[in-house]
C-alpha positions in Angstrom: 59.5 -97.6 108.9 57.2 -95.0 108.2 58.4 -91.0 107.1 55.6 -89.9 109.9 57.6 -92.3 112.7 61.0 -91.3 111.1 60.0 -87.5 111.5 58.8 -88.1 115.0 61.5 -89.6 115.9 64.0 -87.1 114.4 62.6 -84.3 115.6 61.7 -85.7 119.6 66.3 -86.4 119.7 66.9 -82.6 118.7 64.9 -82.3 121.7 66.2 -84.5 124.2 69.7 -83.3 122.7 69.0 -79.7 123.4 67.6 -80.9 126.7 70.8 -82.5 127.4 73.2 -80.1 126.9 71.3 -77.3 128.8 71.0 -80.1 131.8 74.7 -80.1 131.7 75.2 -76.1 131.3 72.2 -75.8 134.4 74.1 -78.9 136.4 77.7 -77.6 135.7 76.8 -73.7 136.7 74.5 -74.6 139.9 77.2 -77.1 141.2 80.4 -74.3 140.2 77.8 -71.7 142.0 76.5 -74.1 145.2 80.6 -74.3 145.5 82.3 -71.0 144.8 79.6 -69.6 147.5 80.0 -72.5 149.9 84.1 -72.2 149.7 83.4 -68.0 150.3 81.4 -68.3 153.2 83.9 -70.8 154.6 86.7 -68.2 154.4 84.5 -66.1 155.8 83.8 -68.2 158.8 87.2 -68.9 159.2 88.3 -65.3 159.6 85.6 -64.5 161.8 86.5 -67.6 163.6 90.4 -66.9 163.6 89.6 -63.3 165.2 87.4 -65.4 167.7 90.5 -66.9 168.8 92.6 -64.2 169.1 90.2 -62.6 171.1 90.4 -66.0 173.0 94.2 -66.3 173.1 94.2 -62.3 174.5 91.7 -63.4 177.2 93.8 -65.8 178.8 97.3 -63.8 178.2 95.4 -60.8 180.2 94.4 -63.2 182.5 98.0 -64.4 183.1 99.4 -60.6 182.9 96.4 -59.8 185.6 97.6 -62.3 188.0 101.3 -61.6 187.7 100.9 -58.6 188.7 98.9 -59.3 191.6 100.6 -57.3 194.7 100.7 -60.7 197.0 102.2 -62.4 194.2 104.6 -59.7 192.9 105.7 -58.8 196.7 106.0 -63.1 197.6 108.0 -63.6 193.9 110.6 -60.9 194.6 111.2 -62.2 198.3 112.0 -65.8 197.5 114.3 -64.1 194.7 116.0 -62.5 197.2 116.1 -64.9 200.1 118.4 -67.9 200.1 117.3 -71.5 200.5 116.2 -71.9 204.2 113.5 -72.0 206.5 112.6 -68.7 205.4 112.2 -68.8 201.9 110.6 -72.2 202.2 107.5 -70.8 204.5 107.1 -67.9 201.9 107.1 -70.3 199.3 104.5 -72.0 200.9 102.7 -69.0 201.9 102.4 -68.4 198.3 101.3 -71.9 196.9 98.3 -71.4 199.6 97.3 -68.5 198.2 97.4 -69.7 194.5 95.5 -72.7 195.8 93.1 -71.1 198.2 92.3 -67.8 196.5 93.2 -67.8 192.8 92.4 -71.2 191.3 88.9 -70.9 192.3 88.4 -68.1 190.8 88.9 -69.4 187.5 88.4 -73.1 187.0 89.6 -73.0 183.4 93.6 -73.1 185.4 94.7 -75.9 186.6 98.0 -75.0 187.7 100.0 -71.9 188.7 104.1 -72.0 188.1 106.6 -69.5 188.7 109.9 -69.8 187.2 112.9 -68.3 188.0 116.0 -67.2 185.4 116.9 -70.6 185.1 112.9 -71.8 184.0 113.1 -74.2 187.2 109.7 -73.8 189.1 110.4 -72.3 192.7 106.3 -71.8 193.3 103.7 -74.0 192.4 100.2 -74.7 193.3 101.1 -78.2 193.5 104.1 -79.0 195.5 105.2 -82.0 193.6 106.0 -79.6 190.5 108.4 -77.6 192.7 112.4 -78.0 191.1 111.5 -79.1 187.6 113.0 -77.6 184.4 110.7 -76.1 182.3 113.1 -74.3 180.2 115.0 -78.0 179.4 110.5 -78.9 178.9 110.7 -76.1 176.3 113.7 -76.7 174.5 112.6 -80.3 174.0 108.7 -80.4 173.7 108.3 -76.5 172.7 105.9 -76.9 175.3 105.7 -73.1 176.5 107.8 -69.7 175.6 109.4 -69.1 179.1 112.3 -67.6 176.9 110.7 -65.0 174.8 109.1 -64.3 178.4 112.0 -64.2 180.2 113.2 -60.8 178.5 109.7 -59.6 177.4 107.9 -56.1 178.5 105.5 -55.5 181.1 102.2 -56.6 179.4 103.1 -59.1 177.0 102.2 -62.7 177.3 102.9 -65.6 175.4 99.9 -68.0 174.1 101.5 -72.2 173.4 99.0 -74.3 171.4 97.2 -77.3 173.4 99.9 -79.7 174.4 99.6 -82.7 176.9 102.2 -83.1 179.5 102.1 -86.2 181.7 103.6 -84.7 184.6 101.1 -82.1 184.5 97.9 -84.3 184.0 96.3 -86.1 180.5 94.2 -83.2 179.8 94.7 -81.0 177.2 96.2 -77.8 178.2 97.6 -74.5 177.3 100.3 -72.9 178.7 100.6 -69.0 178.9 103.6 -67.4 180.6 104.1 -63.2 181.4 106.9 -62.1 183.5 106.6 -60.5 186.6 107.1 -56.9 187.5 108.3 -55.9 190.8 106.4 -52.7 192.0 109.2 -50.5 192.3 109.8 -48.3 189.0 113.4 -46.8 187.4 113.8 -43.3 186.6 111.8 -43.4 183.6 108.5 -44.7 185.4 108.7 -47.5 184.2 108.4 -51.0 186.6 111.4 -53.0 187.0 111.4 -56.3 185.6 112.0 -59.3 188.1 114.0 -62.7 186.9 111.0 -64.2 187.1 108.0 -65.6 184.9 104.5 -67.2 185.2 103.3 -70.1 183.8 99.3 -70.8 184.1 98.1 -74.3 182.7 94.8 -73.7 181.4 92.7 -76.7 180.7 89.5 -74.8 178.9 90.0 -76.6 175.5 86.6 -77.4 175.6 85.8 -73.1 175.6 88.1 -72.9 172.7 86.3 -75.2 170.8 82.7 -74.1 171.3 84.2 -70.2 170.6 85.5 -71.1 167.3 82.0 -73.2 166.3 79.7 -70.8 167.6 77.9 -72.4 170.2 79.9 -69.8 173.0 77.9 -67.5 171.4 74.8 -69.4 171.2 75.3 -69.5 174.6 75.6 -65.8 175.2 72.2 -65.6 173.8 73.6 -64.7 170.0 71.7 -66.3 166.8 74.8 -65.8 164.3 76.4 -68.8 165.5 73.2 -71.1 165.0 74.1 -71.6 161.5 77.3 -73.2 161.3 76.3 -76.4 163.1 72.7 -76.5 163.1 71.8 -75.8 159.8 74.8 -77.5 158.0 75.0 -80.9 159.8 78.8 -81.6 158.4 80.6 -78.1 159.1 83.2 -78.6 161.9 86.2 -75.9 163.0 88.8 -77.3 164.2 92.6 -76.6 165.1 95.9 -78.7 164.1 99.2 -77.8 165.7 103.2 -77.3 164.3 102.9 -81.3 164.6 99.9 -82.2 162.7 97.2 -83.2 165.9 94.4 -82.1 166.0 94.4 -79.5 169.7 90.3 -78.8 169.8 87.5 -80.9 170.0 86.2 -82.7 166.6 82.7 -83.1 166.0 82.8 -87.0 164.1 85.6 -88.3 166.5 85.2 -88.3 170.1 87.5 -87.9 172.1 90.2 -86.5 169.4 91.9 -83.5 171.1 96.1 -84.6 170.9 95.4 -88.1 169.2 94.2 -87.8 165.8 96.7 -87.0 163.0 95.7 -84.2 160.2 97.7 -84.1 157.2 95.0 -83.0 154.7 95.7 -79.9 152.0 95.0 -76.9 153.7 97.5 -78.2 156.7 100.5 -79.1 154.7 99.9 -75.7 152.6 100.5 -73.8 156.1 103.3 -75.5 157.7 105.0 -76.0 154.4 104.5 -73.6 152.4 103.0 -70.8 154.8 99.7 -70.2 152.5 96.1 -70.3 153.5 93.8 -72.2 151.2 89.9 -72.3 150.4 88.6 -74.8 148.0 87.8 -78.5 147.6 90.1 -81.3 148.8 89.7 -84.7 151.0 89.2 -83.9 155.1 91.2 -86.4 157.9 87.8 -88.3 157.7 88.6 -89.1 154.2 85.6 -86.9 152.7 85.3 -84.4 149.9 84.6 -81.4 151.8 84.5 -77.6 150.9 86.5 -75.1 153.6 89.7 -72.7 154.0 92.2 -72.1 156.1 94.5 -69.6 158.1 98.0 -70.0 159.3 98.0 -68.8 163.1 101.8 -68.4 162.5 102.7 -66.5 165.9 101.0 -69.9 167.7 102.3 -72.3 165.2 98.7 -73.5 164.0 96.4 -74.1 161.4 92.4 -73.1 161.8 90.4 -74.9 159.3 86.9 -74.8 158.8 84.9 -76.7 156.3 81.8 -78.8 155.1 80.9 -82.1 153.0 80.4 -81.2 150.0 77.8 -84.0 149.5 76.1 -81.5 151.5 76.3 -78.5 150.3 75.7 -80.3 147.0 72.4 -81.7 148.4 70.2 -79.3 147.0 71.7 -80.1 143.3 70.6 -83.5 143.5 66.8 -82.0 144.1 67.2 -79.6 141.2 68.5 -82.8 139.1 65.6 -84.6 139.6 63.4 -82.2 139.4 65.0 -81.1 136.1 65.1 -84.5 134.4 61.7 -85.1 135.5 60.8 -81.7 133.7 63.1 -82.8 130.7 60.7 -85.7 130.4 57.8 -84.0 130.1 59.0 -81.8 127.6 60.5 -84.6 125.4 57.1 -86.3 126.0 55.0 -83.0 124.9 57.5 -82.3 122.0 57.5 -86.0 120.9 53.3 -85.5 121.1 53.2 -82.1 119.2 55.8 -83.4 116.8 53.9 -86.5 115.9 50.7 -84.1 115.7 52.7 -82.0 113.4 53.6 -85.1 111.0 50.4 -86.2 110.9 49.5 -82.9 109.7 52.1 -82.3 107.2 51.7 -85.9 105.7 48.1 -85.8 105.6 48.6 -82.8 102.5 51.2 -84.6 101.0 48.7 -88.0 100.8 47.3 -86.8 97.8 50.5 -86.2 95.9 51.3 -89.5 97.7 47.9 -91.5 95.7 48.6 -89.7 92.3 52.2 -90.3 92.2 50.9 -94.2 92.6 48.4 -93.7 90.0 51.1 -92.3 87.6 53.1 -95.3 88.3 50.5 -97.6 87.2 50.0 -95.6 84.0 47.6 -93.5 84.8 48.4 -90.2 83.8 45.3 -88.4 83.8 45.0 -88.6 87.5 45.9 -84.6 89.3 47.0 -84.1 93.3 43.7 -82.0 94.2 45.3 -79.8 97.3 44.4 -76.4 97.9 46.8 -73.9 99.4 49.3 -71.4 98.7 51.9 -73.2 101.6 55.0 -75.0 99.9 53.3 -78.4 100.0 50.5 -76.2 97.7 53.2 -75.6 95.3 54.7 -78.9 95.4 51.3 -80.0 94.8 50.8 -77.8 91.5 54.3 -78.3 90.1 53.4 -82.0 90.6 50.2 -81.3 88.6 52.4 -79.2 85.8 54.5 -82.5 85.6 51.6 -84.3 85.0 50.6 -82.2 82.4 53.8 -82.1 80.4 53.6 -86.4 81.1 50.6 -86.8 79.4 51.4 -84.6 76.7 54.5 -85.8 76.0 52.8 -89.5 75.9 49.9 -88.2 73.3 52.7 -87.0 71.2 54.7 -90.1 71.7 51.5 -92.5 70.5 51.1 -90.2 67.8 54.9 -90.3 66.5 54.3 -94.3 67.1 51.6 -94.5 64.8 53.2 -92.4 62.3 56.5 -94.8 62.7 54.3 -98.0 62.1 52.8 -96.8 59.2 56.3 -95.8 57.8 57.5 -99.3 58.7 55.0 -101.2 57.0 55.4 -98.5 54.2 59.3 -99.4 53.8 58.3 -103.9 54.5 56.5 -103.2 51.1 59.5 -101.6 49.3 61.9 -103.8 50.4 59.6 -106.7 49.1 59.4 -105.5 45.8 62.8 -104.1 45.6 63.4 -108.2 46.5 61.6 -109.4 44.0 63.1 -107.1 40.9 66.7 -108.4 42.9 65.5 -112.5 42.0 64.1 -111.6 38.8 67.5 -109.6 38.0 69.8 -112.2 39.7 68.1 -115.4 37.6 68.8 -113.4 34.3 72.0 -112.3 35.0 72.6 -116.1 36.0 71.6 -117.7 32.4 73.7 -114.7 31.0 76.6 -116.3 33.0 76.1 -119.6 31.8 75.9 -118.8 28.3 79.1 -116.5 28.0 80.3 -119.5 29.8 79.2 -122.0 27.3 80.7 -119.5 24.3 84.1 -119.0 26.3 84.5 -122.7 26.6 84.3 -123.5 22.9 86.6 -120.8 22.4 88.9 -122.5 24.3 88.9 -125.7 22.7 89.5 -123.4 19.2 92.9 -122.3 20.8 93.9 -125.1 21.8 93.6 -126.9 18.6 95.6 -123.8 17.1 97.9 -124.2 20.3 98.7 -127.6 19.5 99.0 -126.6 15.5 100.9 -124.3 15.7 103.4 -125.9 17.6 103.9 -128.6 15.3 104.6 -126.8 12.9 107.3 -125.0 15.0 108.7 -128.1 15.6 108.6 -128.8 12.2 111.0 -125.6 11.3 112.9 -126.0 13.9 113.9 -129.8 12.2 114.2 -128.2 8.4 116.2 -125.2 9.8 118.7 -128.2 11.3 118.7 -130.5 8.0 119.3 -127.8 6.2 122.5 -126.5 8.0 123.5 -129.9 7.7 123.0 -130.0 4.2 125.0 -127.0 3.9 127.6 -128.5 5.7 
């Protein structure tokens, strides 16, 4: 492979690198920003929505303080107190389930039913006559279907607010029950009105009202624009409510016809009715969905208000900027690759001539010189290059030179050592007769000893014998 394609190709992964990382850094702070604002507005909307219901819930307990202390009812409630069972009692009882009929449930539709309840929580008055002798106190203590007790021994002006519940003996729609006590006219020393054993329970059945205050669309209604944003613009938001028993009590927006039948045990509810804390973040909905929302715990009404959003959603925009970004990334890679290949070209097209001397010196050649022009660091390389050359071919002049002067020497010492050889043979064949004549001499010496050897010791012998015949003479 090529330096020029190696350099290229180098240099064009630092840049896709660097592109990279800052795709993750830009991906990773858009997505932690398109969140953190999401999950903010959300607990905005949720406390604006929370206060929306409050000012909901206070509608409908001044609605049921406002009728319990109409004077026909007041006046009616503390007679059939008073009066024992009879003819009497009955036709006032009657008298008063007319006029709850006839002139107060159509003037709000949203009640379905009007209940009193005496000391005992057994309704006396109704506007339907079938409800007449049933125990709501024994309903309460079992389904925690109202708060007739806390009404029971409350002031004049309080109400209590139950979340949506169904009841069968009161009809399959989804209600709410709200109960005040009643006030008799009459007032105690201190001015203030004397409180009868008697409470009222209205049935309202405007679940759908509840929903469209906490999503907005009341509003919209009302002519407001603020409430246009929540559903219109973000397709996936919903606000909904989930009672003490984990159903859903307002209307959903994926799941028709949800109100008292779908189960919610997601995050934010078990946080509340566990653990009593609110929550705003990321977590899986009922629907199985990563969504963005928060919470609050309506603790007085035993509730949960959630709002929230897909996050696929909010996230939507990120998946623009992605590709928008990775098609940008490519163009720069692209662009740098070009420039850097430009860049090589350039850079490599100086170093060619270093590139075709260094060849020529390789071959022998080392009068050859890099002819570049330039006072960049490929100049310099280029003249330190040339200095090398210089120093090359001057070392090989001087090299030739010290050859020549060796041969000579060589052939100088060839000649020596031949006639040095020569004197050596000449030397050696005298000095070889020399041996053999020394030899010759030693050997006749030899043969001269040995004649006196062999002499001499016959005559030895011959002593030896004369000493012994002597001795024997003597003896």
């Amino acid at each position: 492979m090529r330096f020029q394609t190696k350099l290229t190709l180098l240099l064009t992964a630092i840049i896709v690198i660097l592109i990279a990382v800052l795709f993750y850094e830009f991906d990773a702070a858009v997505k932690g920003y398109l969140k953190n604002t999401a999950i903010k507005n959300f607990h905005s909307i949720v406390e604006t929505s929370e206060g929306a219901y409050f000012l909901f819930a206070d509608k409908i307990k001044t609605r049921t303080v406002d009728w319990g202390s109409d004077g026909t009812i007041r006046a009616a409630t503390e007679k059939i107190l008073a009066l024992p069972d009879g003819e009497e009692r009955a036709s006032v009882v009657e008298g008063l389930a007319r006029y709850f009929r006839e002139e107060k449930l159509k003037y709000d539709p949203a009640i379905s039913i009007i209940d009193i309840l005496d000391k005992d929580g057994i309704v006396i008055v109704s506007s339907r006559a079938d409800r007449i002798g049933i125990d709501e106190k024994e309903e309460e203590e079992e389904f925690h279907a109202h708060r007739f007790s806390e009404a029971l021994v409350s002031k004049f002006g309080e109400a209590f607010v139950t979340n949506v519940v169904i009841e069968p003996d009161e009809g399959m729609e989804p209600m709410i029950h709200v109960v005040a006590r009643i006030f008799s006219a009459a007032k105690d020393a201190g001015g203030n009105l004397l409180p009868l054993d008697a409470v009222m329970l209205l049935h309202f059945t405007n679940i759908e009202e509840l929903g469209n205050i906490l999503s907005g669309e009341a509003q919209i209604a009302q002519g407001a624009i603020s409430g246009r944003v929540l559903f219109e613009y973000l397709k996936t938001a919903e606000i909904y409510m989930v009672n003490k028993d984990r159903i859903i009590v307002t209307p959903s927006r994926f799941i028709a016809d949800a109100v008292l039948k779908l189960r919610v045990d997601t995050y934010p509810v078990k946080a509340c009715l566990e653990d009593g804390k609110e929550v705003a973040g990321e977590y899986i909905d009922y629907r199985g969905i990563k969504v963005f929302g928060a919470s609050m715990c309506l603790m007085r009404d035993n509730a949960v208000l959630i709002a929230e959003v897909d996050a696929e959603e909010i996230l939507a925009p990120l998946k623009e900027l992605r590709a928008r970004f990775a098609f940008t990334s490519i163009l720069i890679a692209l662009i740098g690759a070009l420039i850097t290949a430009i860049l090589s070209r350039r850079f490599l097209k100086n170093l060619q001539p270093i590139l075709v001397a260094a060849t020529e010196v390789a071959k022998g050649n080392t009068s050859v010189r890099a002819k570049i022009k330039g006072s960049d660091e490929i100049g310099n390389v280029a003249l330190m290059f040339n200095h090398m050359l210089d120093g090359i071919e001057k070392a090989t002049g001087e090299l030739k030179d010290a050859q020549t002067k060796l041969t000579r020497v060589n052939a100088d010492l060839d000649q020596r050592v031949k006639e040095r050889a020569s004197e050596l043979e000449q030397l050696k064949a005298g000095l070889e007769q020399t041996v053999m004549d020394r030899t010759k001499e030693m050997k006749e010496k030899m043969e001269e000893l040995e004649k006196f050897k062999k002499l001499t010791v016959g005559r030895e012998l011959k002593m030896i014998e004369l000493k012994k015949e002597i001795e024997r003479l003597k003896a």
